[in-house]
N, C-alpha and C positions, 0 to 999 in steps of 0.2 A: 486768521483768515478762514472762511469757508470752503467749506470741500465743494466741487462744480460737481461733481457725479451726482446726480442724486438718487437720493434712497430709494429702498422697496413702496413706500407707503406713500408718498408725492407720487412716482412715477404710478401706482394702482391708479389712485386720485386722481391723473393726468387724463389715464387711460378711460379710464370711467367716463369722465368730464368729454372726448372725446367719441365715447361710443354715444352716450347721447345727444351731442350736438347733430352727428351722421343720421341719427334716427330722428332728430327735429327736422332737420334737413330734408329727410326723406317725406317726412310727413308734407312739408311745406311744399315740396315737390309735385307728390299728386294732388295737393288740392288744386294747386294753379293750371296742373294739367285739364283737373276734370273740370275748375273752373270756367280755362279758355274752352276748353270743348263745348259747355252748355250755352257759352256765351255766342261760340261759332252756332251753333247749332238754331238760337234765335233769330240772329243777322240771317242765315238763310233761308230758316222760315220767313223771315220779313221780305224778304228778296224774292222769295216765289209768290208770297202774296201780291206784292207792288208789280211784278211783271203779269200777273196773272190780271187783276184788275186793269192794267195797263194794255194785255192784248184785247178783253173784254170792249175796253171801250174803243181803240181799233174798228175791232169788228162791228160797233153797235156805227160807228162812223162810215163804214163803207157802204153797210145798206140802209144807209137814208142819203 
């Protein structure tokens, strides 16, 4: 029967195997973060463009 404890060198291995998933993880993190940020950041330049042309012609509508 096998022993459940496991050894020094599985358990390093574990550990190891574990610090880098946290550091994949982390990476995968900020990208999505910085991704949605540049993604918000367009939608709102789009958004100020559309209302901006959109008061323009407003105003070209009032004074004719």
């Amino acid at each position: 029967m096998s022993d459940t404890v496991p050894t020094e060198r599985p358990l390093v291995a574990l550990l190891k195997r574990a610090e880098r998933s946290r550091a994949e993880a982390e990476r995968w993190f900020r990208f999505v973060k910085r991704f949605d940020e540049s993604r918000r950041t367009g939608r709102d330049l789009a958004a100020a463009r559309r209302d901006l042309a959109l008061a323009a012609r407003k105003e070209s509508y009032l004074k004719s």
